[in-house]
N, C-alpha and C positions, 0 to 999 in steps of 0.2 A: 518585451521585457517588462517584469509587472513590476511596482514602485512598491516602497515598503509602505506600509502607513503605521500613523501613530495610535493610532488605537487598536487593541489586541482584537482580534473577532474573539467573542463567547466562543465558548467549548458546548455542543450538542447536550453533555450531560454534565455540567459544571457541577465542581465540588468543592466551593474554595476552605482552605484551612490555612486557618492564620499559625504561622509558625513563631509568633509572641505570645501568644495565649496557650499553645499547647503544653509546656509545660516541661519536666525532665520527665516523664512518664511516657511520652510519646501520645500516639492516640492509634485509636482503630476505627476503622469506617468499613461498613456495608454495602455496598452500592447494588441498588438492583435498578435496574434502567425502566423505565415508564415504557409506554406504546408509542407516544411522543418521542421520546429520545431514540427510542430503538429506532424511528423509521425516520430520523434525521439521520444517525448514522449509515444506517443503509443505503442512504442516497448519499452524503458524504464519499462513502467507501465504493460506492458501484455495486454495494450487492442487491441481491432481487428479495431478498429478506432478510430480515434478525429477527426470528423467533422470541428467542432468549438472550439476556445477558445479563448477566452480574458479576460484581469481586466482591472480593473481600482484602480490604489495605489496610497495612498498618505502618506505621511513621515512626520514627528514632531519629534522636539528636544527638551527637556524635561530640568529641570535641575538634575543635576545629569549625566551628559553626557547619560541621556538615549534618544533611540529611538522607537516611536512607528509607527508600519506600518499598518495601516489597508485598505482595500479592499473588493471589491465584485469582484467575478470571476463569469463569465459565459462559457455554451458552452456546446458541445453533445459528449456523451462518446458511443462507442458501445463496449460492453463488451459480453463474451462467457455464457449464464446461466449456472448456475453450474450442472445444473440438465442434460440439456439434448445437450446441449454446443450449443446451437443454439445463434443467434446473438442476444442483448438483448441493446436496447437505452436508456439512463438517458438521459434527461436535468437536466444542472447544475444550477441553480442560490444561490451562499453561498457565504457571507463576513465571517470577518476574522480580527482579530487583534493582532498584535505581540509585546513585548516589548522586546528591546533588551539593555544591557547595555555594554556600550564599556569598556572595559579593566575589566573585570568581569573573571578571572579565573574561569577555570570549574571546577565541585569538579568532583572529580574521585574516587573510590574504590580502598583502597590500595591495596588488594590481585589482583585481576582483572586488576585493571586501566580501567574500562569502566567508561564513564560517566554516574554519577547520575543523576538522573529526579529529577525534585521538582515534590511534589504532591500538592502543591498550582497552581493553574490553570493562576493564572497574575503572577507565577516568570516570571522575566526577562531572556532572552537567552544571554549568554557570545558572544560578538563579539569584536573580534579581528580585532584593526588596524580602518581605516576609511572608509575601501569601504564595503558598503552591495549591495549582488548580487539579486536583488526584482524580477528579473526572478526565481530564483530558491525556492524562496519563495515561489510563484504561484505556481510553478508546485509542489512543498511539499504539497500544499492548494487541488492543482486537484485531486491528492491522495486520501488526507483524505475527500474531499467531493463526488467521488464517490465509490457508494454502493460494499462492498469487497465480497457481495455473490449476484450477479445478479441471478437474477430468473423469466425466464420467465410468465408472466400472466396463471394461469390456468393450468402450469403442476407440477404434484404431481412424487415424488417420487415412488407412487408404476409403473406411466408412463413410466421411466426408467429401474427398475429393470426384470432383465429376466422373463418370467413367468415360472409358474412352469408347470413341463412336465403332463400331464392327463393320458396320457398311457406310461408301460415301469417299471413303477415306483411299489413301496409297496402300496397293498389296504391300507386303514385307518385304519380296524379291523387288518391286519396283523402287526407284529410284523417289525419291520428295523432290518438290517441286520447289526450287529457291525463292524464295517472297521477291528479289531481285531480278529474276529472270525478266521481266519483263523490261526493266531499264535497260538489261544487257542488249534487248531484241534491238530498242532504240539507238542502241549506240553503235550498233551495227547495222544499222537501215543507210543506205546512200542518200546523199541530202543532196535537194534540187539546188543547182544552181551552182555546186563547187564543182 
């Protein structure tokens, strides 16, 4: 069971924006990811490359102290097909939109204490304090927009599985031999002395 700790880890591609300085205008942000950032997220994520990545976000203040962040992310993921682990490329193109409300306690389960999801699709996300980090956003976004079972074009599962042996083995008409049999021999063998 891992403990929480009190300090946030950094986001791979931090992006902090102060949500007191921004203004009633909103703001917009470009993000294009370094070589650096790309290939901390890829190791992050498990993939065998990021090419590419960038968004493009832009931020609104709502009233209600909410905010909402939406975006399009682009970029090339090269992922392991699950089949036969060979390299396998998405292109990304998916927008994305967040609502978040500042000083929103999170609801938690009392037995657990984990946080609760809403199953409404537009709740709002609890944020704390006034900076939101829009880099770590994105890369939440890179996540859910590429494919979690990559799969090569054209290979089938029976492509991967061993084949089976032709010779060595039981004919078809013959009976298999039960992994058991052999205790059965035992337990039918006369024991000296009873």
């Amino acid at each position: 069971m891992s403990q929480p700790t009190d300090k946030p880890l950094k986001s791979e591609i931090e992006r902090l924006i102060d949500l007191d300085r921004m203004g009633n205008r909103g703001a917009a942000l470009d993000i294009v990811a370094s070589d650096v950032e790309r290939a901390a997220l890829a190791k992050r994520f498990g993939f065998l490359d990021l090419p590419a990545f960038s968004a493009r976000v832009t931020l609104d203040l709502k009233p209600g102290r909410q905010v909402v962040v939406e975006g399009r992310l682009r970029g090339k993921v090269v992922q392991a097909c699950i089949l036969s682990l060979d390299p396998v490329t998405q292109e990304l193109d998916d927008a994305f939109r967040i609502v978040f409300q500042q000083d929103m306690a999170e609801e938690r389960d009392p037995e657990s204490g984990e946080a609760l999801l809403s199953a409404h699709t537009d709740a709002p996300e609890p944020l704390a304090g006034n900076m939101l980090d829009v880099g770590e956003i994105v890369a939440e976004q890179l996540l859910l927009a590429a494919d979690p079972y990559p799969r090569q074009p054209g290979v089938k599962l029976e492509d991967v599985l061993p084949k089976p042996r032709s010779s060595g083995g039981p004919a078809r008409n013959e009976q298999r031999r039960h992994p058991f049999a052999g205790l059965a021999v035992l337990r039918d063998k006369p024991r000296r002395g009873r």
